[in-house]
N, C-alpha and C positions, 0 to 999 in steps of 0.2 A: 576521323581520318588523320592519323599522323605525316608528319613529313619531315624531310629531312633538310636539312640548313646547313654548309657547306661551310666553314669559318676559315680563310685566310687570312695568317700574320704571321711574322716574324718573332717566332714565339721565344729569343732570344732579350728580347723586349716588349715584348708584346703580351707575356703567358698573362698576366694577372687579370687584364681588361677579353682576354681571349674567354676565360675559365670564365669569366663574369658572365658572359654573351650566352656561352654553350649552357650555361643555370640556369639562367632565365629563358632560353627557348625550349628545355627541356619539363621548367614549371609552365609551360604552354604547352605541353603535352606533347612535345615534336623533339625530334632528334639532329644531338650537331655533333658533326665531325670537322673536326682540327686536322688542316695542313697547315705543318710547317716552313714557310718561304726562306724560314733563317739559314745563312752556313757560317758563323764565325758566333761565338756564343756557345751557350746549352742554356737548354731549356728548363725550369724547373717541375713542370706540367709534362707529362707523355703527349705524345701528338697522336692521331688517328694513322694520318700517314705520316712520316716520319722525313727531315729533311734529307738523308737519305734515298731514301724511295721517290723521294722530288727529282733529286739531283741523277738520279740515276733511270727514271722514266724521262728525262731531259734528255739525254744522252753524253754525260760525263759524271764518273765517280766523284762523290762529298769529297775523296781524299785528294783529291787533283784540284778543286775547285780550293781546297783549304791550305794549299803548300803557296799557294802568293795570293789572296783573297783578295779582288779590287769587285766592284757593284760592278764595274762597265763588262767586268769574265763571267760573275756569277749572276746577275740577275736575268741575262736571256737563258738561259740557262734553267731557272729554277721555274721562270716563267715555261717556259718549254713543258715543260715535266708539271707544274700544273693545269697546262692546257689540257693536255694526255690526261690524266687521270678523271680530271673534270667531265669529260666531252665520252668517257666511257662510262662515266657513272650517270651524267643524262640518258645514254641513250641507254642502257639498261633499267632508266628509272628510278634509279638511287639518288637519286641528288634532285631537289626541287626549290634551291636558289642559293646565293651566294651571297655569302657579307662578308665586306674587304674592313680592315683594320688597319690606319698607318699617318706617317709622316709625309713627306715628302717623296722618300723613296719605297716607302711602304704601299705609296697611293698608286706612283707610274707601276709596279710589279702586279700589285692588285689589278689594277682597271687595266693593264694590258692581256692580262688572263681574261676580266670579260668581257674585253673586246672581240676575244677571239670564239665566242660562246653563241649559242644561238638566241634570234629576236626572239623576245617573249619569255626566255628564263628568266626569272627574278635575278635584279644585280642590285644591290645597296654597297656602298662603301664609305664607312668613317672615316672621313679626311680631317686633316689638322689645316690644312690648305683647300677647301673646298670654300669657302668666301670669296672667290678670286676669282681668274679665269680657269675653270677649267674644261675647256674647250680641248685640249689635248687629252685629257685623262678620259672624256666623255668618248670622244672621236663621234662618230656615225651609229653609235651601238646606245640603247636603251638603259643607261646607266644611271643609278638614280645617287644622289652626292648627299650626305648629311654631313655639315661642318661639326664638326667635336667641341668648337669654341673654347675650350680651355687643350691646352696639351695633352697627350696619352702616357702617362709615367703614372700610371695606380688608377685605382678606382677609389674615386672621395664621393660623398655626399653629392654635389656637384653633377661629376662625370657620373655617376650611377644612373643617373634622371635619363640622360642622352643615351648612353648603352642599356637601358631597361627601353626604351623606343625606337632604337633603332635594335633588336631584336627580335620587339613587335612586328615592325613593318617587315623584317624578312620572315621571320612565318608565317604572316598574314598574306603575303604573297606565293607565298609557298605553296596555302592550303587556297588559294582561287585560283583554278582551271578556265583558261579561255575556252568560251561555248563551243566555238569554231577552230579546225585549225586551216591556217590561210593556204598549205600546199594541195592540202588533199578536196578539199569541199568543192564539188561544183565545176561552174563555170570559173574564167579564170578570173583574178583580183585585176583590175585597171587602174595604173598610177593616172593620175593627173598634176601637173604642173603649176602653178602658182605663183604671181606674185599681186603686191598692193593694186599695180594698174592693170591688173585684169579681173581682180576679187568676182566682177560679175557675170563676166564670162564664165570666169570656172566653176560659179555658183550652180549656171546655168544648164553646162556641159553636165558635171554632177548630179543634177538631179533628169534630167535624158538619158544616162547610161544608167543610173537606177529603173526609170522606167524601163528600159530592154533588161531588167532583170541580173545585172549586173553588181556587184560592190566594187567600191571605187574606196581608195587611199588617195592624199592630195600635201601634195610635199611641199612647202613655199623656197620656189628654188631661188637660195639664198646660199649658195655653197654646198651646206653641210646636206640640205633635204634633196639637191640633185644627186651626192653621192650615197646618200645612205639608200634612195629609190633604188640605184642601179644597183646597188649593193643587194638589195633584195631582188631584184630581177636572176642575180646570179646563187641565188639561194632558193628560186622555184618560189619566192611567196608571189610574187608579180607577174603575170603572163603577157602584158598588153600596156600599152600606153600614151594618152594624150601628154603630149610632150611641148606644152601649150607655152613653157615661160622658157625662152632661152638667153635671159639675161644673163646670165651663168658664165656663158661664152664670152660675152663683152667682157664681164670684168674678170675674166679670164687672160683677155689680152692686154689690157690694161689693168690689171692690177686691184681692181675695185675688190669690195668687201663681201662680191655675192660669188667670188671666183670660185666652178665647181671643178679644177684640176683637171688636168690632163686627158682622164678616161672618160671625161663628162661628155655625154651623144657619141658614144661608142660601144656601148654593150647592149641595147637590146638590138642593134645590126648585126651583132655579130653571134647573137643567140637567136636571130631570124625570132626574135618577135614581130607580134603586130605592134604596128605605131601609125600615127599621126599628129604629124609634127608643124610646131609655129613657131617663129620668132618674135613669139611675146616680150617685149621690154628688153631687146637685143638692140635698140637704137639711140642706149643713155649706158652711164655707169652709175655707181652706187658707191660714194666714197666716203667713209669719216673725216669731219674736220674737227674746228675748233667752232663750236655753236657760231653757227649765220656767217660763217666766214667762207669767201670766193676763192680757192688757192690760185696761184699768179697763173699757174697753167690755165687756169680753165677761163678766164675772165673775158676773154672774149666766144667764149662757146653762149650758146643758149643753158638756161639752166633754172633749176627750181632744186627748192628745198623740201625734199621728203620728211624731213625731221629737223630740229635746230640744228641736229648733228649728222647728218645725212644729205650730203647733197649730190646732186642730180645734174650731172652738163649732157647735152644734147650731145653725139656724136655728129662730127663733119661728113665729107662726103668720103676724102678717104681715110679714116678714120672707120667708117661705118663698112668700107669697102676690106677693109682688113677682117673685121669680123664676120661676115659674108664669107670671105676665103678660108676661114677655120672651121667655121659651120660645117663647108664645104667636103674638107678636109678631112675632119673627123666622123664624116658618115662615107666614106671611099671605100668600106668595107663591105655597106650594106648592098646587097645583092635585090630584094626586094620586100614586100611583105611592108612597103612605106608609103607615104605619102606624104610631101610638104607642100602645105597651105598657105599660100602668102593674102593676108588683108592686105589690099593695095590704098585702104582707107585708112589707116595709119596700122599698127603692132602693140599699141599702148595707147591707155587711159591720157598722158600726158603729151601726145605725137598726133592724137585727129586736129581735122581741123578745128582752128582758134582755139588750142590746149596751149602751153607754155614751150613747149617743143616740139611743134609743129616743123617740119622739114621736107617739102616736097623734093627739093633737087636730092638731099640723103637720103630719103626713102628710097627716090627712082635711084641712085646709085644701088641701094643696100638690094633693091629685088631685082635689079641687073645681074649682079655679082652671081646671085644665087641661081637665076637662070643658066649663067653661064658655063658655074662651077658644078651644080648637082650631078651625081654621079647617075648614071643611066638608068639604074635599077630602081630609082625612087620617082614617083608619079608626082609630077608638079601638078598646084591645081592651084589657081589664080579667083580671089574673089574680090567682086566691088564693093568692100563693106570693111569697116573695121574688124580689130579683133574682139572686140568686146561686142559685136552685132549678133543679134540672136539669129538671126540668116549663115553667117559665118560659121558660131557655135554648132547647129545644127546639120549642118553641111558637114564637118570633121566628126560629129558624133555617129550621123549615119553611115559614113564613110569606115571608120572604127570598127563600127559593129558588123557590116557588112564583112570586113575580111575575117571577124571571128566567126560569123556564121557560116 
């Protein structure tokens, strides 16, 4: 079963380490086609597609891009033009993953093309900057980062080792087909939510919505897993969802590390999913410090340390009443087809009683707010039990299943 491997770079710099790639996935018996991302240069290698044909599936002629060439004109641009070409040779079949080649600016053009590509096409990209953060280059998309370690200027001894494996791993991805595919099969996929102080709640939920016959994905909503969930909700892989952690919101409004942006608890309302919704771990933030260090602001809050570098302040009453009002806010759209669950026995592993952030007066604040605020279409439903109570869990899973039934 051959397949084909997709090779993007800047073949103005890039041809030598390019032509190395596309040898070595063709002595694996698979086939690679060269785009070129370049426009200032020539090539010494012919390209498959040509930058040209980049620049101009983009929608601006090579030659308009070439009469003042700055990165900030040409590379949306060239990106453009290889999203298009990419996204028609998936869906025709032709293309069965992508390996990105680059520097710095070679990495954002790359990894912003497979950003824009579907979950589950194969993405590898040779970074010279992949040691570092990149949390930008990755975004929300299944991107897989191999650091180059040495610079990309030839292929030595060296760099051959690194580009003879990462070749491997894009055909070797190429030639494995998911058994499944998550739009079409069956009943529909059920995200669930996630974080540390709910791990056995959501163990628990997890294994109940498999018993009603169900697959379940579980996102630790920590930022990037709330937005990449909803991200898939709007791609048809997710139909349904326990929407169990919404710490996301807090350090949303304050700033924390788990903040899931603005659209976060807004798109399965507004695609009339099912949901069942908690305010799991919505009554702390999650903020980096300097290991075991108190920042001045929080020092009189309650507080624990998630990690040496991770800590934890209890939110106040209003403080917690604020993130109650966004909660609020951001589901004003949903019309119905919800449910929000409030544990009136704490929302977290660290918030029951005799835990380190215990808070009866911010609780009773925080599940005031939301009585007060919830938009009419959403069924409140009040339990005496933690979140982590297997009375609770079971309650919102049957509750779940019921509107998918």
């Amino acid at each position: 079963m051959s397949r084909t491997v997709v090779i993007l770079a800047t073949l103005d710099t890039k041809a030598e380490e390019a032509a190395f790639l596309r040898d070595r996935i063709v002595a694996l018996g698979g086939t690679a086609l060269l785009i070129d991302l370049g426009v200032i240069g020539s090539s010494p290698i012919p390209a498959d597609v040509s930058r040209a044909q980049v620049a101009a599936a983009g929608g601006t002629p090579l030659s308009i891009l070439q009469e003042a060439p700055t990165r900030q004109a040409a590379a949306p641009v060239m990106v453009a033009g290889a999203i298009k070409i990419l996204r028609e040779w998936i869906r025709d079949g032709a293309a069965h993953a992508v390996l990105g080649l680059g520097g710095t600016q070679g990495t954002s053009s790359c990894t912003s093309v497979m950003q824009a590509l579907p979950y589950g096409f194969p993405k590898l990209m040779v970074s010279t900057v992949a040691s570092g953060d990149t949390s930008s280059f990755v975004g929300i998309k299944d991107i897989a980062m191999l650091f180059s370690v040495s610079d990309l200027m030839g292929v030595n001894r060296f760099t051959a080792h690194i580009l003879t494996n990462a070749a491997a791993a894009a055909y070797g991805m190429a030639r494995s087909e998911a058994p499944v595919d998550p739009v079409t099969a069956g009943k529909p996929l059920i995200a669930v939510t996630n974080l540390g102080v709910l791990t056995e709640g959501a163990t628990l939920a997890v294994s109940l919505l498999r018993n009603a016959g169900y697959d379940v994905v579980v996102f630790h909503a920590a930022g990037a897993g709330g937005r990449a969930m909803e991200q898939l909700m709007k791609e048809g892989v997710v139909g349904a969802v326990f929407d169990y952690a919404l710490g996301e919101i807090a350090d949303d409004v304050f700033d924390g590390l788990r903040a899931g942006g603005p659209e976060r608890l807004t798109v399965a309302g507004s695609l009339g999913l099912p949901q069942v919704l908690c305010p799991g771990g919505a009554e702390h933030l999650g903020l980096f410090v300097s290991a075991n260090v108190v920042p001045d602001k929080y020092k009189d809050h309650q507080h624990v340390f998630h990690s040496p570098v991770i800590f934890v302040p209890r939110l106040n009453r209003e403080e917690i009443i604020r993130v109650a009002e966004d909660i609020c806010r951001r589901l004003q759209h949903t019309r119905g087809n919800a449910v929000m669950m409030l544990p009136l026995a704490g929302v977290g592993r660290y918030s029951v009683a005799g835990g380190p952030l215990h808070d009866a007066d911010s609780d009773s604040a925080f599940f005031e707010a939301i009585r007060a605020g919830l938009p009419p279409g959403i069924e409140l439903v009040e339990v005496d039990a933690n979140a982590e109570d297997p009375a609770f869990i079971r309650e919102a899973v049957r509750r779940l299943v019921a509107m998918l039934n």
